[in-house]
Each structure stands twice: as C-alpha cells, then as structure tokens.
C-alpha positions as CSV (number, residue, x, y, z in Angstrom):
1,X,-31.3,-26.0,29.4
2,X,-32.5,-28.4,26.6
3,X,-30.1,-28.3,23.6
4,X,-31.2,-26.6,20.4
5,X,-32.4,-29.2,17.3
6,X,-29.8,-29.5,14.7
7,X,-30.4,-30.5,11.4
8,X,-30.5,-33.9,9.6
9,X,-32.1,-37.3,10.5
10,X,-32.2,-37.3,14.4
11,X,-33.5,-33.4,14.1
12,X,-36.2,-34.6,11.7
13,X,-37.0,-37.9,13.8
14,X,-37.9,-36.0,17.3
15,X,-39.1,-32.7,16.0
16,X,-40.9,-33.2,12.3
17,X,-39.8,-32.1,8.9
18,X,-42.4,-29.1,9.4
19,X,-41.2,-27.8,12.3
20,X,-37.5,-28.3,11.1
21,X,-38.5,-26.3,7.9
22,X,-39.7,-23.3,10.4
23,X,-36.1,-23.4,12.0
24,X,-34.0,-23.8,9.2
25,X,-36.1,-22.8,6.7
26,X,-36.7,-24.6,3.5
27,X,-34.5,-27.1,1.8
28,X,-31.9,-26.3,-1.1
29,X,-31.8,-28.8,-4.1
30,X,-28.5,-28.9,-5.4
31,X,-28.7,-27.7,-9.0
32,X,-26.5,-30.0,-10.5
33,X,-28.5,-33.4,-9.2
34,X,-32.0,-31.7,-10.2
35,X,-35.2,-32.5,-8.1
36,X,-34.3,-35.6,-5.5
37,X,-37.9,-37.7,-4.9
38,X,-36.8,-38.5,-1.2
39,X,-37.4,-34.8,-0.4
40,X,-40.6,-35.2,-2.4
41,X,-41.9,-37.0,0.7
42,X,-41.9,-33.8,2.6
43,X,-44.8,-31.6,1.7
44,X,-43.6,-27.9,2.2
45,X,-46.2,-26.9,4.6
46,X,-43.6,-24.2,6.5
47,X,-44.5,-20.8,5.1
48,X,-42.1,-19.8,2.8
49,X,-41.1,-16.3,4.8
50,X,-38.8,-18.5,7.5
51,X,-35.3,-17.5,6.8
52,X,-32.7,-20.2,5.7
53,X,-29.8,-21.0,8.1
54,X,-27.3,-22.9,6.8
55,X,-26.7,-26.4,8.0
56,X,-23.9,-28.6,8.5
57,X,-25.6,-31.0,5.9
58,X,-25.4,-28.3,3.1
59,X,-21.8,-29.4,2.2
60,X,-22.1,-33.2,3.7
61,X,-20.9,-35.5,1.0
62,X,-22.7,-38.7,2.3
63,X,-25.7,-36.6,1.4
64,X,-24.5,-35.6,-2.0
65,X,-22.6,-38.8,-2.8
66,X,-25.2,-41.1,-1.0
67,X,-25.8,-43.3,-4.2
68,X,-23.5,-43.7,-5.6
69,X,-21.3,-44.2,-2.9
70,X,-23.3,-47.3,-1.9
71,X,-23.6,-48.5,-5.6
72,X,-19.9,-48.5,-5.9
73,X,-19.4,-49.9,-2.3
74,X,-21.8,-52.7,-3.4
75,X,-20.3,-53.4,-6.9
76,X,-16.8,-54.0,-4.8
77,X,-18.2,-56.3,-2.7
78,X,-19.8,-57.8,-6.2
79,X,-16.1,-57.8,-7.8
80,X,-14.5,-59.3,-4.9
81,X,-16.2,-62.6,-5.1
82,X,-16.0,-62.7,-8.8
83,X,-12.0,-62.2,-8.3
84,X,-12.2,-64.9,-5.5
85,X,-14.1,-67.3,-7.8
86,X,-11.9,-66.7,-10.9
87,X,-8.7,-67.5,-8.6
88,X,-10.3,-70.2,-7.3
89,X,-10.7,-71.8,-11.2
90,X,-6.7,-71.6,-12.0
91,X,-5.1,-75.0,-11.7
92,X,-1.9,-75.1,-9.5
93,X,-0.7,-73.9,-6.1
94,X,-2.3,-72.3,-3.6
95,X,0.6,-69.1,-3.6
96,X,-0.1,-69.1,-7.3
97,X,-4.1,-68.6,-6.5
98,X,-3.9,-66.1,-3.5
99,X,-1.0,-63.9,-5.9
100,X,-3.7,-63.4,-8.7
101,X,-6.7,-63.0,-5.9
102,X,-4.8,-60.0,-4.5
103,X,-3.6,-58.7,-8.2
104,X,-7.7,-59.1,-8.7
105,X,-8.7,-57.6,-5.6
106,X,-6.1,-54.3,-6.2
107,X,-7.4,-53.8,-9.7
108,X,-10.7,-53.6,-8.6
109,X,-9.9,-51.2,-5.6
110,X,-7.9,-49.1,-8.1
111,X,-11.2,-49.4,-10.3
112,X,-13.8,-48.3,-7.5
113,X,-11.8,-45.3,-6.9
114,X,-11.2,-44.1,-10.3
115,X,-14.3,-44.7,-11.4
116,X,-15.7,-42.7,-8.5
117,X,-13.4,-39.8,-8.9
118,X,-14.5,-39.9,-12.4
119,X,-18.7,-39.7,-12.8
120,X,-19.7,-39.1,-8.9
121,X,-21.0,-35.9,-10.0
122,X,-22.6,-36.9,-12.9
123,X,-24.1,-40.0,-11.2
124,X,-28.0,-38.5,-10.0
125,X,-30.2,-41.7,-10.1
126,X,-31.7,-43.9,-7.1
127,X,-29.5,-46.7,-6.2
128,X,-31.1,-49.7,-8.6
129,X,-29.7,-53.4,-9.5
130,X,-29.0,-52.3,-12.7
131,X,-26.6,-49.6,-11.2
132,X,-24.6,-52.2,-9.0
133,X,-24.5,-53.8,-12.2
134,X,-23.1,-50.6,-14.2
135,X,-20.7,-49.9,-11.7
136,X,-19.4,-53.5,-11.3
137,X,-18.7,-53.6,-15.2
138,X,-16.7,-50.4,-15.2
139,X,-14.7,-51.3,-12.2
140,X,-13.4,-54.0,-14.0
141,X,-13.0,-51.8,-17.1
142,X,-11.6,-49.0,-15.7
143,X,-8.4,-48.2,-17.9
144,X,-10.8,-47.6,-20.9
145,X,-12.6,-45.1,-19.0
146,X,-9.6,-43.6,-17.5
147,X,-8.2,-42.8,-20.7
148,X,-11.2,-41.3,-22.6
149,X,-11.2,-39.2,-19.8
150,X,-7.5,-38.3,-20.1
151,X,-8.1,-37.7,-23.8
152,X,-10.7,-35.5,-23.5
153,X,-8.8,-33.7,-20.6
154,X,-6.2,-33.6,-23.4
C-alpha cells in the first residue's frame, strides 16, 4: 500500500505544488511576515473549495525562522574569523592569544543568541549581503541592544 504524500519539499518534489494544494488545500501566510515571494512561484491553480488540513510545517520554525536563521548562522561564522584575526594581531604568547580568541568567540555566541531571541520575529526580508552584514555588526554590539530592549521592557 503506497504511503500517503505528506507535506513540504519531498511532497512538493514527487507530486507538484498543484496537486499538493488539492490535498492540503491552499497555503496560509503567516500574518506577521506578510506576503513571502518564494510562494509567489506557485500559481494557485487548485480550486479554492479543497479544504485545508493542517500540516506539520504550519508550526515548523526552520520555515518561519529560515532567514534569519541562516543570516545569523552566517554572520557567526563572519565574527569568528574577525575574532581569530584580531587575536592573532596582539603581541605576546600564544596562551595570551587563544585566552582572548575564546573571550572573542563566547561574546559573539552570547551575541548571535540574543540578538536572535530579540528581532527573529520582526526580521521578514530575503537573506541579502547586506543582512549578514547587519547581523554581524549587532552581534558584536549586542549589550546596547540588549538594554534598549530591557528599558523598554521596563
């Protein structure tokens, strides 16, 4: 007995993004991240009377948090080799280098994940250049951020 299609990428791949829309009907945009143009690519031929079955993708944060989960997983590798090549500059011994690689290294994992925490959901664009670049800077300067946030939590 074959098995029935389930949704997301393999689903889509072997049976078509119309006759996926006649089995699970059409897709939701989530109101909060507005019109996405990767679904855009799909023209809703599937009449509109197929009723919606939820999927296990509805609640699926690698499809909410896609970009800029990858922006910030970018900008960490960015900040790493900017922490290695700063260490590298000091003068003096090698212990002395690695201690302020890994003090380097920690601030900017602390960074990535406060900074995530605080604008995933307000972060709606495609991933960009100038987004790596955006999220490098405020990893770095994440203790500003963190306490306008705090203050206006306040």
């Amino acid at each position: 007995m074959p098995m029935p299609p389930r949704p997301g990428a393999v689903a889509m791949a072997t049976i078509g993004s119309v006759a996926m829309r006649r089995v699970y009907g059409p897709v939701e945009e989530d109101p909060q991240r507005g019109g996405r143009v990767f679904l855009a690519l799909f023209a809703l031929d599937a009449p509109q009377e197929a009723a919606a079955v939820s999927g296990p993708e509805d609640n699926d944060p690698l499809i909410r948090y896609g970009a800029p989960l990858a922006a910030v997983l970018i900008a960490v590798v960015v900040s790493v080799m900017i922490a290695a090549m700063l260490a590298g500059m000091l003068d003096g011994e090698y212990a002395t280098r690695a201690l302020v690689y890994t003090g380097l290294v920690l601030w900017v994992i602390a960074g990535a994940v406060v900074m995530f925490i605080l604008a995933h959901r307000s972060e709606g664009g495609r991933l960009s250049p100038g987004r790596v670049l955006l999220w490098t800077a405020t990893i770095w300067l994440w203790p500003v951020f963190a306490l306008l946030a705090w203050q206006r939590r306040r």
